[in-house]
PyMOL Python script that loads the backbone (N, CA, C, O; Angstrom):
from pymol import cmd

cmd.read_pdbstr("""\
ATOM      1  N   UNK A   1    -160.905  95.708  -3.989  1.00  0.00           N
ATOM      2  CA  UNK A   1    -159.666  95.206  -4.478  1.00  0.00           C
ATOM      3  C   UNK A   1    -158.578  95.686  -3.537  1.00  0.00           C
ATOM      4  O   UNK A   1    -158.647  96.851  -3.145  1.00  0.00           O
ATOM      5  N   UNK A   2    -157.705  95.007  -3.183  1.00  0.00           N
ATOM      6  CA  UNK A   2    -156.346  95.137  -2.209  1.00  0.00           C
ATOM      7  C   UNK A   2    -155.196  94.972  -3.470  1.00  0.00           C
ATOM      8  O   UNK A   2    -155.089  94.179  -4.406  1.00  0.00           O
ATOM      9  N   UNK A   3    -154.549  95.916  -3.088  1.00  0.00           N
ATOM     10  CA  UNK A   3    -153.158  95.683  -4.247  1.00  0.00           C
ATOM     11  C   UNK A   3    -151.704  96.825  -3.161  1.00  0.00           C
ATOM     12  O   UNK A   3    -151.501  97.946  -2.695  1.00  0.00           O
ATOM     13  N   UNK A   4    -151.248  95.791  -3.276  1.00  0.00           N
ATOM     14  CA  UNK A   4    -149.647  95.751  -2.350  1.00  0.00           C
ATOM     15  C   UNK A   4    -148.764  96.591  -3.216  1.00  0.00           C
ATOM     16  O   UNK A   4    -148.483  96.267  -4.370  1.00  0.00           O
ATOM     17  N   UNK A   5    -148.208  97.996  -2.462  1.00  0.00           N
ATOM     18  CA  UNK A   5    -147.766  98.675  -3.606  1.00  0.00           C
ATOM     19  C   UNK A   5    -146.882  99.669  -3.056  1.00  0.00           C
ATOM     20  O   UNK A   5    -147.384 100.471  -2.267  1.00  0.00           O
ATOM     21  N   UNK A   6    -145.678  99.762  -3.323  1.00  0.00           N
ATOM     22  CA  UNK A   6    -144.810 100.859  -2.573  1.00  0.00           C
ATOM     23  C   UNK A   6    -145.617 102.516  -2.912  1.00  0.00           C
ATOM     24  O   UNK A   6    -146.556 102.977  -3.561  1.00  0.00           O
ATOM     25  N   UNK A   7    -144.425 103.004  -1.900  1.00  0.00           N
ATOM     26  CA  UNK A   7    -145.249 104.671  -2.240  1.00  0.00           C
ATOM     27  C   UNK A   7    -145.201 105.174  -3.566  1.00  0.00           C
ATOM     28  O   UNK A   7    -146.081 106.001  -3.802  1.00  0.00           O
ATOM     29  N   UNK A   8    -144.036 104.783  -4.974  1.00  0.00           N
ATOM     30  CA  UNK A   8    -144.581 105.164  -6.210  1.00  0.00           C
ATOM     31  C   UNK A   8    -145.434 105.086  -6.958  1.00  0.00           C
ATOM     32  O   UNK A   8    -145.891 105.823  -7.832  1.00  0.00           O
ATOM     33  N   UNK A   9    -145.766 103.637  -6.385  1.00  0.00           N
ATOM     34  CA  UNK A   9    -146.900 102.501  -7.330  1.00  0.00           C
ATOM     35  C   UNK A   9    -148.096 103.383  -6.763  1.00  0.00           C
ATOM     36  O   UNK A   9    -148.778 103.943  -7.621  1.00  0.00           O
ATOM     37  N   UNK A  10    -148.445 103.584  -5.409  1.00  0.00           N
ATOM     38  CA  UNK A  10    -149.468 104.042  -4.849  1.00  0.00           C
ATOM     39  C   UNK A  10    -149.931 105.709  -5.021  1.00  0.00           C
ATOM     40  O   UNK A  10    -150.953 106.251  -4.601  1.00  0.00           O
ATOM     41  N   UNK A  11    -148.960 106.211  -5.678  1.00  0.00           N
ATOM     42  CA  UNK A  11    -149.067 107.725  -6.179  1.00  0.00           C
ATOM     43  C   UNK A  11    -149.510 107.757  -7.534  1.00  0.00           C
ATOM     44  O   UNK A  11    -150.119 108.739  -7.960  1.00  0.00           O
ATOM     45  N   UNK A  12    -149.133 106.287  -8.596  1.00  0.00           N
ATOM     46  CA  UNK A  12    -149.286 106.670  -9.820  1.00  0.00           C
ATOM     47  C   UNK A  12    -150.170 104.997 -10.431  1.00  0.00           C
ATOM     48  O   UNK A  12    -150.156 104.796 -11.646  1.00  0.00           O
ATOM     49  N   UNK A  13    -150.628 104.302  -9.818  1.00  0.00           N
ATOM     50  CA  UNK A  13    -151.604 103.653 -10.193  1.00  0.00           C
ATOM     51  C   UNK A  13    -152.438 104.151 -10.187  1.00  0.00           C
ATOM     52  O   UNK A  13    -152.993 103.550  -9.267  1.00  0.00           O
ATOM     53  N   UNK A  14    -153.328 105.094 -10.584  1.00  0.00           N
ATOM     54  CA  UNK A  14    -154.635 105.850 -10.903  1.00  0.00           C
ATOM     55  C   UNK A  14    -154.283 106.697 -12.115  1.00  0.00           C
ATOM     56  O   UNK A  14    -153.920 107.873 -12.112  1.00  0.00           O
ATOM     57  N   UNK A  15    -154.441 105.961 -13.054  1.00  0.00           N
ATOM     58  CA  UNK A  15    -153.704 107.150 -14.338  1.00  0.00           C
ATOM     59  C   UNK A  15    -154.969 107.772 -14.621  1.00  0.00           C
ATOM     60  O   UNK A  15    -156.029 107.175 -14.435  1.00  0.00           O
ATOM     61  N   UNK A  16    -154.885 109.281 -15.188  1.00  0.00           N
ATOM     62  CA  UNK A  16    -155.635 109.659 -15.682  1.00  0.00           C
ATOM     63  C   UNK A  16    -156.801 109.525 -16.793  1.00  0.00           C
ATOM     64  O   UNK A  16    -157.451 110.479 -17.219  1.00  0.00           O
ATOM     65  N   UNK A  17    -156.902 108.641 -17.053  1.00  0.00           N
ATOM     66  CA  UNK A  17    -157.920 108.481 -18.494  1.00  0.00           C
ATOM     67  C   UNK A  17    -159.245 107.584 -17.174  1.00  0.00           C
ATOM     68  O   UNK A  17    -160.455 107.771 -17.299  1.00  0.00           O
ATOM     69  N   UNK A  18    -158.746 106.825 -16.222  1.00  0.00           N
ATOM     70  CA  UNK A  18    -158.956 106.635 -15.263  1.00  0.00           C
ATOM     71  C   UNK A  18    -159.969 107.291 -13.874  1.00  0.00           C
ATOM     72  O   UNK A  18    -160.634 106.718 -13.012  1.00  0.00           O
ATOM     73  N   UNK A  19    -159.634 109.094 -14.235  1.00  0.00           N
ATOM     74  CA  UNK A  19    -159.826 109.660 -13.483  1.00  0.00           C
ATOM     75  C   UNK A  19    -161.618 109.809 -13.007  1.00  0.00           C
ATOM     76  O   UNK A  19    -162.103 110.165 -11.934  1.00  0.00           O
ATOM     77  N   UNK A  20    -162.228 109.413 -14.180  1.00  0.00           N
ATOM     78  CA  UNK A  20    -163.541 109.736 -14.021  1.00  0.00           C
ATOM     79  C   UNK A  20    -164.352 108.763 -13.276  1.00  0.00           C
ATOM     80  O   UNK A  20    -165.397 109.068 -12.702  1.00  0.00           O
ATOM     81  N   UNK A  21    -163.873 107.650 -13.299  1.00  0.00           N
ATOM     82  CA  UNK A  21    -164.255 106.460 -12.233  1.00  0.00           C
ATOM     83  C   UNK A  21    -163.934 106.480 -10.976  1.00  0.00           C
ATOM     84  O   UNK A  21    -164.581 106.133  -9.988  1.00  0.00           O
ATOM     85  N   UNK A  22    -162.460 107.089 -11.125  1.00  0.00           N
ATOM     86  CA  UNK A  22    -161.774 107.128  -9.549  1.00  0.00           C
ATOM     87  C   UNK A  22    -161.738 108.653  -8.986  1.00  0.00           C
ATOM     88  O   UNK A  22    -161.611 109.667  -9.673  1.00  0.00           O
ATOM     89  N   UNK A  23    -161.917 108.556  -7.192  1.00  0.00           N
ATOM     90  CA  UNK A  23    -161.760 109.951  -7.156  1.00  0.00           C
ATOM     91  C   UNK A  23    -160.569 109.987  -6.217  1.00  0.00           C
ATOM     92  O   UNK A  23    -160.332 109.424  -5.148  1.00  0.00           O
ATOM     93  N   UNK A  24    -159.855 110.900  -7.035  1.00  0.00           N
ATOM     94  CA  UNK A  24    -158.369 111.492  -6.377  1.00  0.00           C
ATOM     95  C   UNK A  24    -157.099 110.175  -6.894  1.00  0.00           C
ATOM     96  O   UNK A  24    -157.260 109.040  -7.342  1.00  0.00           O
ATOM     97  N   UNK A  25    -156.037 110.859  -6.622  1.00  0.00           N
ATOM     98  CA  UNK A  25    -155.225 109.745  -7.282  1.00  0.00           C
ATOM     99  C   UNK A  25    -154.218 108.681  -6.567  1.00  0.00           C
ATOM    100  O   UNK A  25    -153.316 107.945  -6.967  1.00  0.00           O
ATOM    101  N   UNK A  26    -154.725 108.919  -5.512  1.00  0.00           N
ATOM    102  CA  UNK A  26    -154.144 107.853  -3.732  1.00  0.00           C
ATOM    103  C   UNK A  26    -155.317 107.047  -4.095  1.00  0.00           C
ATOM    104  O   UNK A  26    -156.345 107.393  -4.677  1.00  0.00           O
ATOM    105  N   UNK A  27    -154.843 105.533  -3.487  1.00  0.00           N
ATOM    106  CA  UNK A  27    -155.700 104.575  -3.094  1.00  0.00           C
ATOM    107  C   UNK A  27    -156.604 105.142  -1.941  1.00  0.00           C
ATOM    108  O   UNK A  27    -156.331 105.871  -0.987  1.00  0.00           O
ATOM    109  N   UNK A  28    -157.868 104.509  -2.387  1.00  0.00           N
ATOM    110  CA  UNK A  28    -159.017 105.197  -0.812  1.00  0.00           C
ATOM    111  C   UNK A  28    -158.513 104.464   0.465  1.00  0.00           C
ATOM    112  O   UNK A  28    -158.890 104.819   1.582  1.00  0.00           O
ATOM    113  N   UNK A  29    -157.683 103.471   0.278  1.00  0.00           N
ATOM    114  CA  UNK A  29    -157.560 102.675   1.903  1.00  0.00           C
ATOM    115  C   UNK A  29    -156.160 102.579   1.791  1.00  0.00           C
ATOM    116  O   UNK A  29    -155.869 101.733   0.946  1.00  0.00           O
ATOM    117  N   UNK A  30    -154.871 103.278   2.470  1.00  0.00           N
ATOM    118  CA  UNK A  30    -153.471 102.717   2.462  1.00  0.00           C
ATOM    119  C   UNK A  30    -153.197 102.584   3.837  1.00  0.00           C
ATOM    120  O   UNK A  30    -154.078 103.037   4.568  1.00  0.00           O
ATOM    121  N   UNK A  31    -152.207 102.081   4.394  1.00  0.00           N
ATOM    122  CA  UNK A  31    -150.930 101.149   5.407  1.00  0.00           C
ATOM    123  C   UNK A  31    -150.067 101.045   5.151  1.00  0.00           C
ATOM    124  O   UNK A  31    -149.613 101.186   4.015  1.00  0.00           O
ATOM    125  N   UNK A  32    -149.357 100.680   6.385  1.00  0.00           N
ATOM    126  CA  UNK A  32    -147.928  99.676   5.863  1.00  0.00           C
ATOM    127  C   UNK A  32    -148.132  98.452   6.481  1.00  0.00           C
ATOM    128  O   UNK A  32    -148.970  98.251   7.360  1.00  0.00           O
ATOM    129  N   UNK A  33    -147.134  97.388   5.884  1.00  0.00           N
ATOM    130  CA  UNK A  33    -147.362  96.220   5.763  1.00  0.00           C
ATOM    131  C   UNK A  33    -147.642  96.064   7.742  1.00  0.00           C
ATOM    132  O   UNK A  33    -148.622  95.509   8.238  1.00  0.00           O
ATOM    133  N   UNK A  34    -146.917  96.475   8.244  1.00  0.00           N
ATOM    134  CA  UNK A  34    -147.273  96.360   9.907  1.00  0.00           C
ATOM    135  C   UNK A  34    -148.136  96.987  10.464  1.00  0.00           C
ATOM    136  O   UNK A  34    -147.902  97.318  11.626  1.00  0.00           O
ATOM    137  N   UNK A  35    -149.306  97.337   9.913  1.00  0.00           N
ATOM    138  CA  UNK A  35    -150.749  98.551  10.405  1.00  0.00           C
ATOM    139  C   UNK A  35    -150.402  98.796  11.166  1.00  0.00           C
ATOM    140  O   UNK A  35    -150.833  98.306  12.210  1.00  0.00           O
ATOM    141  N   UNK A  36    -149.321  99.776  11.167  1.00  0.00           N
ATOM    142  CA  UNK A  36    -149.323 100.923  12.376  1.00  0.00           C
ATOM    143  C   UNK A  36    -150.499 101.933  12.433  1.00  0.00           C
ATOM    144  O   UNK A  36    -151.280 102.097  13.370  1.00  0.00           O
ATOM    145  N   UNK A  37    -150.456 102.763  10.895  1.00  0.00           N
ATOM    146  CA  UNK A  37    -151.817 103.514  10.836  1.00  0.00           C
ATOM    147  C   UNK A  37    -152.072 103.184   9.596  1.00  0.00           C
ATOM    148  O   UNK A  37    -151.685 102.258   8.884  1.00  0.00           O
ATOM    149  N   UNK A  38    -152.906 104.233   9.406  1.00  0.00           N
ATOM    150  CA  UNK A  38    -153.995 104.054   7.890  1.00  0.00           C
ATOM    151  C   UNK A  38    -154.504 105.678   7.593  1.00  0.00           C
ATOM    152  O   UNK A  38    -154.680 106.599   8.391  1.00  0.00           O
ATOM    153  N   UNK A  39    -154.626 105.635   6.430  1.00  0.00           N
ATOM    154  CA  UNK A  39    -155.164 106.520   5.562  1.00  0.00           C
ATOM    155  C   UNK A  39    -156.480 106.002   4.424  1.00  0.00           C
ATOM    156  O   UNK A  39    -156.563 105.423   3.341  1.00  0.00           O
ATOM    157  N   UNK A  40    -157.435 106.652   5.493  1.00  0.00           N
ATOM    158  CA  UNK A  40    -158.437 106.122   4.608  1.00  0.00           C
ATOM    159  C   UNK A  40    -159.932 107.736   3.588  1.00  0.00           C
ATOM    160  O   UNK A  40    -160.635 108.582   4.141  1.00  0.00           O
ATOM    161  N   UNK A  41    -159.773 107.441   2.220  1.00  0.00           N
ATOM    162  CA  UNK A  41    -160.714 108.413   2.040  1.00  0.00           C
ATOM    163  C   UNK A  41    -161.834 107.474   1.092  1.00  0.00           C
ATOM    164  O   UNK A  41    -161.510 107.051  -0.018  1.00  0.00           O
ATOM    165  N   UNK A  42    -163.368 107.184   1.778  1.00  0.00           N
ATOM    166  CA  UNK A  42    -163.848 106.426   0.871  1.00  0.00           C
ATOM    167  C   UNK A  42    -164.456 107.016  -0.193  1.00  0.00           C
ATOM    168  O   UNK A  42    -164.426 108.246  -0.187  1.00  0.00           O
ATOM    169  N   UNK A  43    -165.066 106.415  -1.217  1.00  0.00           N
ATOM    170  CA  UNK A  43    -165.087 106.585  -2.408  1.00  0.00           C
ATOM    171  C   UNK A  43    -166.494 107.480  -2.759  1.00  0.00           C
ATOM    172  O   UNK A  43    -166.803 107.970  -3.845  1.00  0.00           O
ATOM    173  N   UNK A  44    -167.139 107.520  -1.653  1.00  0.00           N
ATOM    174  CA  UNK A  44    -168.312 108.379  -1.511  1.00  0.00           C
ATOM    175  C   UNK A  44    -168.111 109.910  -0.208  1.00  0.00           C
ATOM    176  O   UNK A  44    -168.924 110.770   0.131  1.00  0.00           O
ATOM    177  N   UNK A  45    -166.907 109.705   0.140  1.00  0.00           N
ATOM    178  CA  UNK A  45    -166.932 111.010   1.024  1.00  0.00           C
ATOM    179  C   UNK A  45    -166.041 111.774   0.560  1.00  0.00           C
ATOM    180  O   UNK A  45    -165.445 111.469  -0.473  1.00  0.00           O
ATOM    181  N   UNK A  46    -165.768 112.965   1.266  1.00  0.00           N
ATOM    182  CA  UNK A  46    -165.364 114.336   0.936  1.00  0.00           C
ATOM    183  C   UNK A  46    -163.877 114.595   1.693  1.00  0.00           C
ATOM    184  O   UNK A  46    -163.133 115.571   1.604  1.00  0.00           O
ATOM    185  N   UNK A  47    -163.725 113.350   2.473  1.00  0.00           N
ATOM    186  CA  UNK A  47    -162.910 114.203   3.909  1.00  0.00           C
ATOM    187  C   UNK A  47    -162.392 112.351   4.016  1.00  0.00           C
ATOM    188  O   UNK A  47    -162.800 111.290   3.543  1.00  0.00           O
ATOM    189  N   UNK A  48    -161.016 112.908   5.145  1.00  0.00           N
ATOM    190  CA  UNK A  48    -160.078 111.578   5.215  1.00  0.00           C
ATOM    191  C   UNK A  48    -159.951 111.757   6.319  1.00  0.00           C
ATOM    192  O   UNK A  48    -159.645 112.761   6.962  1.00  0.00           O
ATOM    193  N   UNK A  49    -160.365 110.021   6.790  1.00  0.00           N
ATOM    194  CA  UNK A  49    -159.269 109.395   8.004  1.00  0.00           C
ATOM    195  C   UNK A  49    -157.748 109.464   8.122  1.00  0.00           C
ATOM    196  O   UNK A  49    -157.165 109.327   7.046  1.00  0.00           O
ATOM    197  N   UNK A  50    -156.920 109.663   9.285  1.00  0.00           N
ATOM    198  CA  UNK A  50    -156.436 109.052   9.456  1.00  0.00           C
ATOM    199  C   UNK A  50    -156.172 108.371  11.118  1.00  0.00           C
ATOM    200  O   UNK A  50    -156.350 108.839  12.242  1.00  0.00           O
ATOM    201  N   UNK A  51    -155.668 107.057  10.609  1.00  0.00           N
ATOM    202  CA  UNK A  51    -156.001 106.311  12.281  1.00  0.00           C
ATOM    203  C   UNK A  51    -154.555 105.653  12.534  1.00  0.00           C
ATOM    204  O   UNK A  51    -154.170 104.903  11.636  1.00  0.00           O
ATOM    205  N   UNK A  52    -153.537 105.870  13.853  1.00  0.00           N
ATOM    206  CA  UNK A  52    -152.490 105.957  13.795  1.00  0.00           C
ATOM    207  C   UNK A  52    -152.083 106.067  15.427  1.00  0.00           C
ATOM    208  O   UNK A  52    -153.005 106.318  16.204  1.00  0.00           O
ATOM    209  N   UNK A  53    -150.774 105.893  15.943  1.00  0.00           N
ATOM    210  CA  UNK A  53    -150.747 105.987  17.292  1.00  0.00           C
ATOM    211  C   UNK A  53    -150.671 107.726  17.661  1.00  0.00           C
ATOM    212  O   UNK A  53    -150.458 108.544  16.767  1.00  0.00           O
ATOM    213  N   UNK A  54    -150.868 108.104  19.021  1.00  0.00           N
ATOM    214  CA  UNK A  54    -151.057 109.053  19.789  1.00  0.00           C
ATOM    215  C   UNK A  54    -150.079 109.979  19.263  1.00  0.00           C
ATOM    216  O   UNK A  54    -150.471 111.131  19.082  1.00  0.00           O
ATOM    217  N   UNK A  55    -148.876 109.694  18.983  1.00  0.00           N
ATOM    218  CA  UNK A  55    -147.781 110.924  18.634  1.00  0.00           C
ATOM    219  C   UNK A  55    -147.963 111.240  17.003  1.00  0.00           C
ATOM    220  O   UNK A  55    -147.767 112.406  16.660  1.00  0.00           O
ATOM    221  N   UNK A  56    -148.271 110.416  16.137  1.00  0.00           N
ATOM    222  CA  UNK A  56    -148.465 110.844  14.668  1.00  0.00           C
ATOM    223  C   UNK A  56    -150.260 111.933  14.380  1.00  0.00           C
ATOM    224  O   UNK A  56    -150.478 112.871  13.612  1.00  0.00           O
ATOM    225  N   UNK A  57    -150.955 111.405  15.132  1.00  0.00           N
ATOM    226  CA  UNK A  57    -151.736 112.223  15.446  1.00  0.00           C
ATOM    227  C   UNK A  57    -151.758 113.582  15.917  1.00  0.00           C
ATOM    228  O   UNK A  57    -152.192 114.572  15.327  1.00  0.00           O
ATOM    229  N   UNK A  58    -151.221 113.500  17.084  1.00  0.00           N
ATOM    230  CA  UNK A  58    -150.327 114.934  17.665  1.00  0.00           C
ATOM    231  C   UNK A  58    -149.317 115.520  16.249  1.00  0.00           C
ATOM    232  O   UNK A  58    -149.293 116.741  16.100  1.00  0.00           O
ATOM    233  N   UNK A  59    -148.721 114.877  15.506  1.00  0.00           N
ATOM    234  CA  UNK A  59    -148.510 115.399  14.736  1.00  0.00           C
ATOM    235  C   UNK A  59    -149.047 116.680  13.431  1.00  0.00           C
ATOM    236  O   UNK A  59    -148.736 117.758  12.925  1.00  0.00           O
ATOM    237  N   UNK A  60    -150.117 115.511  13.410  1.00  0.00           N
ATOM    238  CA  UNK A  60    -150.805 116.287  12.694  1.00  0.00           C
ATOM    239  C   UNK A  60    -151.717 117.479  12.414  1.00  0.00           C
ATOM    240  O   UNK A  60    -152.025 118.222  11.482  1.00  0.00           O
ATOM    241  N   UNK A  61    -152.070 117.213  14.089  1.00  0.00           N
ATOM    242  CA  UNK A  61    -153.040 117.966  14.260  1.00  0.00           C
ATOM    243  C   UNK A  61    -151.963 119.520  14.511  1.00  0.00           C
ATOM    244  O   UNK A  61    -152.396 120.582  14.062  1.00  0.00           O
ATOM    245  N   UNK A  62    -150.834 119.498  15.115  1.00  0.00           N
ATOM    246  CA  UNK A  62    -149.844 120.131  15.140  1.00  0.00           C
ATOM    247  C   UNK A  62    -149.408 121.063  13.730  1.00  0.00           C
ATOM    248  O   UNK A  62    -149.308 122.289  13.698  1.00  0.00           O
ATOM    249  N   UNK A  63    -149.226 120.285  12.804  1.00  0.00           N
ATOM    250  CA  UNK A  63    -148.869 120.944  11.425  1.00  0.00           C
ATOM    251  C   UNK A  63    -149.942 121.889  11.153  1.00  0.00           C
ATOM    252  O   UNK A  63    -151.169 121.837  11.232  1.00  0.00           O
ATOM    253  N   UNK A  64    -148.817 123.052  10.695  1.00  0.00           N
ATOM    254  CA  UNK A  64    -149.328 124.267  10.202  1.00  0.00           C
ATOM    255  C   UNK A  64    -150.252 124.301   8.946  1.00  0.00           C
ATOM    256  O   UNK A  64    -151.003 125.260   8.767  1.00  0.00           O
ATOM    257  N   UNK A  65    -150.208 123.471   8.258  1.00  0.00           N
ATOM    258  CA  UNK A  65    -151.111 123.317   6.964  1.00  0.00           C
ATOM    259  C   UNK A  65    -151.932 122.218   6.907  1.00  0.00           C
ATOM    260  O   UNK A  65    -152.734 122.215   5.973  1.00  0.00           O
ATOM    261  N   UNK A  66    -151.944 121.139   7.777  1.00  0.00           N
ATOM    262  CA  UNK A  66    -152.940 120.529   8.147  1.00  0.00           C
ATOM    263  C   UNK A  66    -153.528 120.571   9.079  1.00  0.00           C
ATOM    264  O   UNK A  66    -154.709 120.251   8.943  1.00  0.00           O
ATOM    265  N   UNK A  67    -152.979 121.048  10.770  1.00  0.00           N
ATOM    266  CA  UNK A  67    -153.986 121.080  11.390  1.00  0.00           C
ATOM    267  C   UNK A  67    -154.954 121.670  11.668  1.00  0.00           C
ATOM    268  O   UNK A  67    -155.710 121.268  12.553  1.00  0.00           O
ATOM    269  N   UNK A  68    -155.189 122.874  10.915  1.00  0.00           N
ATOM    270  CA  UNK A  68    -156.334 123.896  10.870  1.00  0.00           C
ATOM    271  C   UNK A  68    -157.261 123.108  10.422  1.00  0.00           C
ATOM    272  O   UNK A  68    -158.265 123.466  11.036  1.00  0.00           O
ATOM    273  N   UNK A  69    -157.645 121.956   9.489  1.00  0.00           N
ATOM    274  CA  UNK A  69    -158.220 121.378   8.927  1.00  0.00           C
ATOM    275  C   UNK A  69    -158.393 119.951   9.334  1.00  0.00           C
ATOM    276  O   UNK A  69    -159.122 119.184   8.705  1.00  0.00           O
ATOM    277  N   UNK A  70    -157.668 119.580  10.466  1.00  0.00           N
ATOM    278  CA  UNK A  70    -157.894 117.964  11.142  1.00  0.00           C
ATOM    279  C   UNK A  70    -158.165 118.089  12.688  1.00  0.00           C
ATOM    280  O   UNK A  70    -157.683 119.030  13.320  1.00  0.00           O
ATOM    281  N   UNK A  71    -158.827 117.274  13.196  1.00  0.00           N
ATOM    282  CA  UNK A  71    -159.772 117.414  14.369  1.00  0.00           C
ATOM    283  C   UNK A  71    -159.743 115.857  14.965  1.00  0.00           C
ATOM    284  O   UNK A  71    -160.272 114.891  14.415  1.00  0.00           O
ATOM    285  N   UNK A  72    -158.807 115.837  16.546  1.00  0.00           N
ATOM    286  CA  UNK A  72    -158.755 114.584  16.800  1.00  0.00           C
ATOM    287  C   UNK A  72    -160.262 113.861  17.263  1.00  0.00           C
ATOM    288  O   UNK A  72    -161.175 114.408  17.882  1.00  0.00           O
ATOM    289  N   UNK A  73    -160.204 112.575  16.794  1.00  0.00           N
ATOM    290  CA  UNK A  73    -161.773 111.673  17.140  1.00  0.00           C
ATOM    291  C   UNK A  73    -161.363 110.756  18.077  1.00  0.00           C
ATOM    292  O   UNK A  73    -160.408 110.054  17.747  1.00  0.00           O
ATOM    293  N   UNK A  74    -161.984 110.538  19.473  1.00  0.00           N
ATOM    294  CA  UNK A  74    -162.054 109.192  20.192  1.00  0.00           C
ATOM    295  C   UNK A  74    -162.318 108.321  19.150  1.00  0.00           C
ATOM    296  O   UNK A  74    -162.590 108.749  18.028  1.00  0.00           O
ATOM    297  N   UNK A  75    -162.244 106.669  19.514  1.00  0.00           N
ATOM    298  CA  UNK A  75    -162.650 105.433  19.363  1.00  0.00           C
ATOM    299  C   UNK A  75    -164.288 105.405  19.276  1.00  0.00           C
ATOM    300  O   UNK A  75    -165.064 105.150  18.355  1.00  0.00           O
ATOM    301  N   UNK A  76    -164.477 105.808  20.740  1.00  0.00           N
ATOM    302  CA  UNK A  76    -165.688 105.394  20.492  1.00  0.00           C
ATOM    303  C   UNK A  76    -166.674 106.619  20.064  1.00  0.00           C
ATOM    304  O   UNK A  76    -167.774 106.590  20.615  1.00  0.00           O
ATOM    305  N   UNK A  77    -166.449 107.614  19.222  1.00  0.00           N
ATOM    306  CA  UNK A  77    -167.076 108.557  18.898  1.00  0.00           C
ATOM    307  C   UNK A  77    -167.450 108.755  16.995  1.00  0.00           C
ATOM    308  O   UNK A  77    -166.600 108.078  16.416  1.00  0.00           O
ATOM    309  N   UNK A  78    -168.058 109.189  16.329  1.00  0.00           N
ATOM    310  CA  UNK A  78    -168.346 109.157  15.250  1.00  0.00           C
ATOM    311  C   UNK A  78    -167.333 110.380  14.773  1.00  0.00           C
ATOM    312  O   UNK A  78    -167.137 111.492  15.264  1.00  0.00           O
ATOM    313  N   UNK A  79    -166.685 109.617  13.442  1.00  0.00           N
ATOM    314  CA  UNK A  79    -165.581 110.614  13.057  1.00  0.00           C
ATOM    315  C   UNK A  79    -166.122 111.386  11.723  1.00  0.00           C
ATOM    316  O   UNK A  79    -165.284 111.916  10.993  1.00  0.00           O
ATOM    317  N   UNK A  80    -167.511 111.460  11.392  1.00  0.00           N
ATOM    318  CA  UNK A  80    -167.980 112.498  10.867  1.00  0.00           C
ATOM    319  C   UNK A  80    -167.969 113.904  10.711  1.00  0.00           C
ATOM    320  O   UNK A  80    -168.624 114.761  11.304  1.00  0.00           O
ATOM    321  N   UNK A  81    -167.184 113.995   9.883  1.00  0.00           N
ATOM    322  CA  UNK A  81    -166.926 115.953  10.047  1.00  0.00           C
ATOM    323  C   UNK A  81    -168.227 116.716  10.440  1.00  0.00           C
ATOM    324  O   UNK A  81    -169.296 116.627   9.838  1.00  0.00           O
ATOM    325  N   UNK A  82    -168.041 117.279  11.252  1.00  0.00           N
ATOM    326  CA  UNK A  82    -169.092 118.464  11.316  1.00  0.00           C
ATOM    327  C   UNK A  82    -170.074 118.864   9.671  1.00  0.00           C
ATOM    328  O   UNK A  82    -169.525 119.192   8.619  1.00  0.00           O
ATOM    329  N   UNK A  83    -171.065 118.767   9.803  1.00  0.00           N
ATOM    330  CA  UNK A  83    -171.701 119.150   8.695  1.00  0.00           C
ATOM    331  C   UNK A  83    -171.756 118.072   7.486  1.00  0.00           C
ATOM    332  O   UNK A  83    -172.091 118.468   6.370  1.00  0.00           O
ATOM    333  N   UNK A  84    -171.517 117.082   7.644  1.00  0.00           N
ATOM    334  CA  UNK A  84    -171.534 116.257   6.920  1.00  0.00           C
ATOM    335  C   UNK A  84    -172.450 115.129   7.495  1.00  0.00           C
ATOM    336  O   UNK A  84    -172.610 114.937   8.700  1.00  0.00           O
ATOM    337  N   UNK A  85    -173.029 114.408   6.500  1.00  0.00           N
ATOM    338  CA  UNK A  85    -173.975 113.672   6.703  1.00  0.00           C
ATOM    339  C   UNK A  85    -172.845 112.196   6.525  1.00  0.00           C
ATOM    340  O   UNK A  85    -171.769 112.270   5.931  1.00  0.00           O
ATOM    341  N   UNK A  86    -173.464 110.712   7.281  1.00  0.00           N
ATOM    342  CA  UNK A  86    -172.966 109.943   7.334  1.00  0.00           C
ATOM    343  C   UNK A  86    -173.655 108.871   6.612  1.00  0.00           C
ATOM    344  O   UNK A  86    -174.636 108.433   7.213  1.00  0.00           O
ATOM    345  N   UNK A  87    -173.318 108.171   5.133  1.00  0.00           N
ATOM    346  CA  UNK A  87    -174.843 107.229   4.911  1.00  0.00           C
ATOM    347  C   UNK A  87    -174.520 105.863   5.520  1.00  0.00           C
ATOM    348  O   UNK A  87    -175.370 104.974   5.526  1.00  0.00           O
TER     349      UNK A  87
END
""", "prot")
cmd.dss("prot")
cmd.show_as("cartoon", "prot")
cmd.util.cbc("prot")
cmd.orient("prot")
């Protein structure tokens, strides 16, 4: 399902009674309307994409509370976290 949704709608469309079907309370696939990047966590993994130009990346990997925990991936390389299996 695709559903078009500003950043409130997309924080609070997953209501809780909800929760046991869905995991976490972000959509597993978001953008903006011009795919610059994406945020993707699918519905069977543990760990999130994100795919975005060269400086938001650098960003991230930069931040003090995320980048200890994000690890840039080539294109053509498998973005499988370490230790994790891929099905």
């Amino acid at each position: 399902m695709l559903v078009e949704a500003g950043p409130h709608q997309a924080a609070e469309w997953r209501q809780e009674h909800r929760a046991s079907f869905w995991k976490g309370a972000l959509p597993n696939l978001m953008f903006p309307a011009d795919r610059s990047w994406l945020v993707s966590t699918l519905w069977d993994d543990d760990w999130t994409c994100v795919g975005g130009p060269g400086a938001l990346v650098d960003d991230l990997v930069r931040d003090p509370i995320l980048g200890p925990r994000a690890r840039r991936v080539a294109l053509d390389h498998d973005a499988t976290p370490p230790g994790h299996r891929a099905w």
